[in-house]
C-alpha positions in Angstrom: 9.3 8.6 22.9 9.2 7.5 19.0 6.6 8.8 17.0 3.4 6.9 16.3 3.1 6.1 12.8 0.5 8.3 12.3 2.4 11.1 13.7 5.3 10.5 11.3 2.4 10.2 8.3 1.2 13.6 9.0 5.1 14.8 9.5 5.7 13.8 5.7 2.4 15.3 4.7 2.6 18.5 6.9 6.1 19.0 4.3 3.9 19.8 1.3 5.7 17.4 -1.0 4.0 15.1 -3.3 3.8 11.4 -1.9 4.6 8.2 -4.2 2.9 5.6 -2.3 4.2 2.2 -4.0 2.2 -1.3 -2.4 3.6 -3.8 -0.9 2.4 -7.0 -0.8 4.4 -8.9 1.6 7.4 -7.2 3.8 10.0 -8.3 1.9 8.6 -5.3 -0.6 8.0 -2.9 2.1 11.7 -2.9 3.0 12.9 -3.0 -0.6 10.8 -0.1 -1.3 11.9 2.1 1.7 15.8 1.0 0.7 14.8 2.8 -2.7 13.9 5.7 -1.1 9.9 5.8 -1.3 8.4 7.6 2.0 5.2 5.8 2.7 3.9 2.5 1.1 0.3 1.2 0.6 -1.5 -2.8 1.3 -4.2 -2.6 -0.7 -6.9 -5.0 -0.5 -7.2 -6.3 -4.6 -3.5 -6.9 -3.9 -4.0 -9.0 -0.8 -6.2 -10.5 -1.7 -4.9 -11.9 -5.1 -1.9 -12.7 -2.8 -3.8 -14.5 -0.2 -5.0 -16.6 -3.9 -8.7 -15.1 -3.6 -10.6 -12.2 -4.3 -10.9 -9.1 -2.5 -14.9 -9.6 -1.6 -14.0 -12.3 0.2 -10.8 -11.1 2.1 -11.3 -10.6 5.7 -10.7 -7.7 8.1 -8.4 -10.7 10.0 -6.6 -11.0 6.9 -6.1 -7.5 6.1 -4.8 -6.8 9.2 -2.0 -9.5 9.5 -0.8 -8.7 6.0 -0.8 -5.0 6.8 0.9 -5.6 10.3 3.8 -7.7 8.7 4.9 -5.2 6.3 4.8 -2.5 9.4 6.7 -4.2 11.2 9.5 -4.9 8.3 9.9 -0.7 8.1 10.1 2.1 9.3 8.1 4.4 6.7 4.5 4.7 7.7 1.7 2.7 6.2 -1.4 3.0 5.0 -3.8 0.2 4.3 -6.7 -0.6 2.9 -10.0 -1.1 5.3 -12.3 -1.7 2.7 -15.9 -1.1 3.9 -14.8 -1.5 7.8 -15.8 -4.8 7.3 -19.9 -4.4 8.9 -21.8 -1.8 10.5 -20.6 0.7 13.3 -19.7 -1.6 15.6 -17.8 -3.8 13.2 -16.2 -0.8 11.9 -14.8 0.4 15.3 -12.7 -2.5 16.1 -11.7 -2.5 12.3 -10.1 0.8 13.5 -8.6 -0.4 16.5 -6.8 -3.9 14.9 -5.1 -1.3 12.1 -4.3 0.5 14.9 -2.7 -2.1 16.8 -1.0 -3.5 14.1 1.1 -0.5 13.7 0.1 1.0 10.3 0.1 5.2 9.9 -3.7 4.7 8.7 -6.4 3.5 7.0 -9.5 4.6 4.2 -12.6 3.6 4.0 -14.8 3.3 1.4 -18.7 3.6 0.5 -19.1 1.0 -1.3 -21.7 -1.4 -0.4 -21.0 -4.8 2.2 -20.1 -7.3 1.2 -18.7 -6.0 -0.9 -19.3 -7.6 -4.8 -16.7 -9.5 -7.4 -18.4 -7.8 -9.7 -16.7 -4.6 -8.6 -13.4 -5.6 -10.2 -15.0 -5.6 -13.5 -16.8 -2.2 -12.9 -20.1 -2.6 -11.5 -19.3 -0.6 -8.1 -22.4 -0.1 -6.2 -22.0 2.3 -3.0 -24.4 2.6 0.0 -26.3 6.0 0.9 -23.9 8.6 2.1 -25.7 8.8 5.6 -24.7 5.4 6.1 -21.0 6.2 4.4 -20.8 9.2 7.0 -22.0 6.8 9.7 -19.2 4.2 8.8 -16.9 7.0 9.3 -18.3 8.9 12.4 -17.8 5.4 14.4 -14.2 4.8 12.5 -13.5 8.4 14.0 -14.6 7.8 17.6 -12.6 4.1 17.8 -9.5 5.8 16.9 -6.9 5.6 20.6 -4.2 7.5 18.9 -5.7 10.7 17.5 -2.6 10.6 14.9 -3.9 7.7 13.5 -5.2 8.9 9.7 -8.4 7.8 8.6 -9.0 8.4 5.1 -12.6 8.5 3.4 -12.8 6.7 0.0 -15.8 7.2 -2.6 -16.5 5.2 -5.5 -19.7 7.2 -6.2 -18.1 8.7 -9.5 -17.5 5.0 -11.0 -20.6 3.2 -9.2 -23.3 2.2 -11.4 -26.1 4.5 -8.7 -23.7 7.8 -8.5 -22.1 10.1 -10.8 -19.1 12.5 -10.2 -21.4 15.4 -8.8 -21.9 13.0 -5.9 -18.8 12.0 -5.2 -18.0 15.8 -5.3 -21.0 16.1 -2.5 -19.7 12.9 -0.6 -16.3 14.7 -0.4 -17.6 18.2 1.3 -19.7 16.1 3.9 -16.4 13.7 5.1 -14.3 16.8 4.6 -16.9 18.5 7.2 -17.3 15.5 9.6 -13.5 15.5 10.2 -11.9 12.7 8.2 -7.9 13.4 7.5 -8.0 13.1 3.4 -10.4 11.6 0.8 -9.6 8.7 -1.4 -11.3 9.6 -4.9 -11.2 6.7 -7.1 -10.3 8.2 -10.7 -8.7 6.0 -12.8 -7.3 8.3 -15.9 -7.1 11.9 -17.2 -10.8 12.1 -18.2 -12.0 10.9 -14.6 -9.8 12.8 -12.7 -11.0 16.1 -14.7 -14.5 15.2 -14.3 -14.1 14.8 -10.9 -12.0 18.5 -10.2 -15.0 20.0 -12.4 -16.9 18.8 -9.8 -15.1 19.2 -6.9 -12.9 22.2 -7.6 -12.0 22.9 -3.8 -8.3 22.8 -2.7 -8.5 23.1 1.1 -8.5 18.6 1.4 -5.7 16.5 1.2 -6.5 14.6 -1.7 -5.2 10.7 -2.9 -5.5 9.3 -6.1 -4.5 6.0 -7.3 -2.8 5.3 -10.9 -3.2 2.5 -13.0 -1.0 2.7 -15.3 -2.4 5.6 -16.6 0.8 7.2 -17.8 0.0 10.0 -16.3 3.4 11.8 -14.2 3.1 12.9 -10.7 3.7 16.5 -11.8 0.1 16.3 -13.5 -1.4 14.6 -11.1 -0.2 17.6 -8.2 -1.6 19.9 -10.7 -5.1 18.3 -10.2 -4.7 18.7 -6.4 -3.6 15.3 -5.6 -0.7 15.1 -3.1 -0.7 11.4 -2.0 -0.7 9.1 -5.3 -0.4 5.3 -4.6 0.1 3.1 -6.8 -1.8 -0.1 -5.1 -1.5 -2.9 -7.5 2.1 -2.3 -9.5 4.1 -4.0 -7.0 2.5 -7.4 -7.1 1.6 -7.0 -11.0 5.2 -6.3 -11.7 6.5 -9.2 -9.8 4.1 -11.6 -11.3 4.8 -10.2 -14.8 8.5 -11.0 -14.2 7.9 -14.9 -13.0 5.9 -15.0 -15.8 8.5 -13.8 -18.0 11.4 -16.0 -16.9 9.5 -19.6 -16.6 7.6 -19.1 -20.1 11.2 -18.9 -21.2 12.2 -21.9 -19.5 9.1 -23.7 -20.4 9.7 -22.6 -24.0 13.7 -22.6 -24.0 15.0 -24.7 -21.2 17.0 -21.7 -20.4 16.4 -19.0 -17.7 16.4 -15.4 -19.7 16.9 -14.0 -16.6 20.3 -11.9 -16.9 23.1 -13.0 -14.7 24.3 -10.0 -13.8 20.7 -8.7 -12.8 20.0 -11.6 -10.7 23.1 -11.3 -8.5 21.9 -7.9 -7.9 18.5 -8.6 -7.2 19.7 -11.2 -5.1 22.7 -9.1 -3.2 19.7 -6.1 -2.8 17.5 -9.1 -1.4 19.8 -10.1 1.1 20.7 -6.2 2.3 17.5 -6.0 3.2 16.9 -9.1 4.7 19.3 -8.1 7.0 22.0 -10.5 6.2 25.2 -8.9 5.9 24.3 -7.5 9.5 24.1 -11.8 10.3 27.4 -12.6 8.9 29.0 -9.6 11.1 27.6 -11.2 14.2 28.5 -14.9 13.5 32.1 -13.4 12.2 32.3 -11.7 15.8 31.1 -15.1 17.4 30.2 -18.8 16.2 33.1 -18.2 13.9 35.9 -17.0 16.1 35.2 -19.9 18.4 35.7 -22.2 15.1 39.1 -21.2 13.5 38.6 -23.6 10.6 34.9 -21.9 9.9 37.0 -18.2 9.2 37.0 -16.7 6.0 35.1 -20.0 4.0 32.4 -19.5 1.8 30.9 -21.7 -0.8 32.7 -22.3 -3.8 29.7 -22.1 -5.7 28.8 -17.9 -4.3 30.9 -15.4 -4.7 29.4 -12.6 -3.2 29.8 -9.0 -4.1 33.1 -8.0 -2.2 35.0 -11.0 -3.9 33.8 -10.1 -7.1 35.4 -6.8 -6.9 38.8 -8.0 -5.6 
């Protein structure tokens, strides 16, 4: 029998390397970014959400889950996805579990901010709940679990949050740490935050996630501080956005498409690959098109794919 996801998530952890965890928005980048090589990817919920064209307050465990089962199902690295609050109290929580679950992702985190959760969060006005009702999200998100694989992160945003400070997001890591959770999430977002939560929380017996905003900071540094999973939950969808952006302000400003040929016939050959195409045209080679002579060995005149190109 295959491995659950969350048996192959602890697999790559149990190796001691550090973890790039790219997001994916939709599965077409899931499967590009395992054909690059990347181990693990993240759906986090600001990137969703702004996918789903609304904000990550509003975005719904239902939601969350679909987008988070399609891009499981497009690979075969594990994923881990964003479960926000768990979406309601205990019982809410527990079948927020058990739909991840189900939908075939390596794990999820959870945070302690409050629910519902507030726009006003995106422009840094995080509020988080009481940690015995944090640890009681997470007691029930522990319980629901079927597989016992299955990861369940803990995520505080005490250090950021208007009513905490980094001493209590250092206390809110030793009580999920003691409760049983498999990693905590700790929400530093540069150099100086990261340091002030290590003064704080100097242990190094947790597996420990970070995410970077474009922080500059290099993954060596960031191991240094103790992280070994380091996402990076909102450069996928940024990046692709940035490059739409790019091209049609040219177009709109030019008439002309700045995108490179060449580049875009790569793009375009990589998105195909991993589509699954090539494997397509094999199949309809070995049958629609042996039963039609005339179909064999057309294409359109206006492709040229890349094994012409090179002849």
């Amino acid at each position: 029998m295959a491995p659950s996801p969350g048996r192959k998530f602890r697999d790559l952890i149990a190796t001691g390397e550090t973890i790039l965890v790219p997001g994916a928005h939709d599965p077409l980048m899931g499967r590009i970014l395992q054909r690059m090589g990347f181990k693990a990817v993240s759906v986090a919920g600001w990137m969703t959400a702004a996918h789903l064209v609304t904000a990550e307050p509003l975005l719904t465990m239902t939601e969350q889950v679909e987008v988070a089962h399609r891009v499981a199902n497009a690979v075969d690295i594990p994923v881990r996805a964003d479960a926000c609050t768990g979406y309601g109290d205990p019982i809410h929580v527990m079948r927020t579990v058990q739909e991840f679950e189900r939908a075939g992702v390596a794990g999820i985190h959870i945070e302690d901010q409050v629910f519902p959760k507030r726009a006003s969060y995106h422009r840094g006005l995080e509020h988080v709940v009481e940690l015995d009702e944090f640890l009681r999200r997470l007691e029930y998100a522990l319980k629901a679990r079927r597989d016992k694989d299955f990861m369940i992160f803990a995520r505080t945003d005490a250090g950021n949050a208007v009513n905490g400070s980094w001493e209590e997001a250092a206390r809110r890591a030793r009580a999920v740490k003691a409760l049983g959770v498999d990693g905590l999430v700790a929400m530093t977002r540069n150099k100086d935050t990261i340091e002030r939560f290590r003064q704080a929380y100097p242990d190094n017996d947790f597996l420990l996630s970070t995410g970077t905003y474009f922080n500059g900071l290099h993954p060596t540094e960031l191991r240094k501080y103790g992280f070994q999973l380091i996402s990076y939950p909102l450069a996928t969808i940024i990046a692709s956005t940035a490059g739409v952006i790019k091209m049609w302000r040219g177009v709109k400003e030019t008439g002309i498409a700045t995108l490179d040929p060449e580049w875009a016939r790569e793009v375009r050959e990589e998105i195909e690959a991993a589509i699954g195409l090539p494997e397509f045209w094999e199949i309809e080679k070995e049958t629609v098109e042996a039963m039609h002579k005339d179909y064999a060995g057309r294409t359109n005149p206006g492709y040229e794919s890349s094994d012409q190109k090179k002849t």
